[in-house]
C-alpha positions in Angstrom: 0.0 0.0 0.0 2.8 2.5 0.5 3.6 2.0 -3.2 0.4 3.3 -3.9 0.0 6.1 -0.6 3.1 7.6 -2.7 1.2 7.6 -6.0 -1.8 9.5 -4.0 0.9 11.9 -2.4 2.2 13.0 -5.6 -1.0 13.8 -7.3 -3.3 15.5 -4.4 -6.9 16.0 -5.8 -5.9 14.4 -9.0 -5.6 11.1 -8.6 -7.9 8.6 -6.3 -7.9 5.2 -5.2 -10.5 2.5 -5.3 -10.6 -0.4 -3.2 -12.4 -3.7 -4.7 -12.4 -6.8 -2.5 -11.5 -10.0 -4.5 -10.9 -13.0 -2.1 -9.4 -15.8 -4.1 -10.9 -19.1 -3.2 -7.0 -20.3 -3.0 -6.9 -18.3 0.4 -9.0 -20.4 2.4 -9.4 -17.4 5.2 -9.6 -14.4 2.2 -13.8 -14.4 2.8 -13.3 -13.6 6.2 -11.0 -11.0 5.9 -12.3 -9.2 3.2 -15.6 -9.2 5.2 -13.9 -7.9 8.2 -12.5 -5.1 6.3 -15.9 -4.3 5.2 -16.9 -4.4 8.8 -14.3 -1.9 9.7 -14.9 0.6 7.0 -18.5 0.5 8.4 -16.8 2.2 11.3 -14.1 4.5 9.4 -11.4 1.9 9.9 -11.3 0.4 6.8 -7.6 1.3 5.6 -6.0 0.7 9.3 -8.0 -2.7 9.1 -6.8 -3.3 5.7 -2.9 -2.9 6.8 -2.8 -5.1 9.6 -4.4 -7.5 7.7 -2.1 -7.4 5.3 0.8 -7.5 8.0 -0.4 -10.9 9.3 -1.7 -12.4 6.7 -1.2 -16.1 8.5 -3.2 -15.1 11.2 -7.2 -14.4 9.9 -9.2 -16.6 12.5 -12.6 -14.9 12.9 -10.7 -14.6 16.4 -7.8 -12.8 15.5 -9.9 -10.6 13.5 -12.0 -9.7 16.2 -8.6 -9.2 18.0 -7.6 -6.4 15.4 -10.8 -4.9 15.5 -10.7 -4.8 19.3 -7.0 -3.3 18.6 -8.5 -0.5 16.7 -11.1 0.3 19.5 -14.3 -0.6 17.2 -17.2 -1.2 18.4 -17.3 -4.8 18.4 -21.3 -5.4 18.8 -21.2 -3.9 15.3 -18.0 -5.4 13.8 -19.4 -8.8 14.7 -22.8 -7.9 13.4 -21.4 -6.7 10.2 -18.4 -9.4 9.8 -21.7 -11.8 9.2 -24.5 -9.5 7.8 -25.8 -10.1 4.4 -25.1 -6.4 3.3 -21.1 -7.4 3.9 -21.8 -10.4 1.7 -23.5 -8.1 -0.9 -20.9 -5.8 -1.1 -17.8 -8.5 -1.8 -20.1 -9.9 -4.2 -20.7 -7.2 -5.8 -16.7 -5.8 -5.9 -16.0 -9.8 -6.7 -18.6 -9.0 -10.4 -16.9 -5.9 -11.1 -14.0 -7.5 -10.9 -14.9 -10.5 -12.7 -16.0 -8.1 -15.4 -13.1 -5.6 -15.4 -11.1 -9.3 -16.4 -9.5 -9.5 -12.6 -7.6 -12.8 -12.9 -5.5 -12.1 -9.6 -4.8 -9.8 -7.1 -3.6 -7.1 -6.2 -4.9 -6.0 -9.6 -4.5 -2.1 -10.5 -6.7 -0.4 -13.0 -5.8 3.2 -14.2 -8.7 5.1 -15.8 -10.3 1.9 -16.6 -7.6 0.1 -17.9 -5.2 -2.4 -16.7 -1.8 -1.7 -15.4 0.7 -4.7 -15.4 3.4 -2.3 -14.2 5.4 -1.8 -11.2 4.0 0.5 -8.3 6.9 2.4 -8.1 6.0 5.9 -8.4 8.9 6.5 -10.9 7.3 3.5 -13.2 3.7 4.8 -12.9 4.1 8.3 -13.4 4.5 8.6 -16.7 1.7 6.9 -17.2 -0.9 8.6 -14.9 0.8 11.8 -16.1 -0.4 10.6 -19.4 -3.5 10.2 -18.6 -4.2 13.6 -16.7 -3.0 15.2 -20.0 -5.9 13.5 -22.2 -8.6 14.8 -19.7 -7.7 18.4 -19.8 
């Protein structure tokens, strides 16, 4: 993610990010995170939620997720309500469609104005590219 906060730093107001979820069935514990991130950006927590998911990826039990949520001081009535609710599941459906439609085979998978980037993060590699693309709307 820092690859990409350094991308969002260079272009303030230009450039935004959107987050899809996309659990890959290979992940057997990928549902269960993705939902908790949902769970957590019910709260305003999705990006913190996001990164320490990503920093222990070996370690999604429904119990250490709770654990992170408790870490971020949610409210965990409403994270466990949400980590199960059918408007989670709706919404990684619905991300999982897009994706499916947009030609997602893995992830992370990054789009830029609609198209696929195969290139590295690096701000120094995307640049060009993004600077490219704010030329053609102006």
């Amino acid at each position: 993610m820092s690859k990409l906060n350094a991308v969002l730093a260079a272009y303030p107001g230009k450039v935004k990010l959107i987050f899809k979820q996309f659990p890959l069935e290979m992940h057997s514990q990928a549902a269960v995170a993705a939902a908790a991130s949902v769970a957590a950006g019910n709260q305003g927590k999705f990006w913190e939620m996001h990164d320490i998911l990503f920093q222990h990826r070996q370690k999604l039990t429904v119990d250490d997720l709770r654990g992170y949520a408790r870490g971020l001081g949610l409210d965990m009535a409403r994270f466990d309500k949400d980590l199960t609710s059918e408007q989670t599941k709706k919404s990684i459906v619905r991300d999982m469609e897009d994706g499916d439609k947009a030609g997602v085979e893995g992830t992370p998978s990054v789009f830029i104005d609609g198209r696929k980037y195969n290139g590295s993060l690096n701000l120094d590699a995307i640049k060009p590219i993004i600077d490219g693309e704010l030329k053609k709307s102006h």
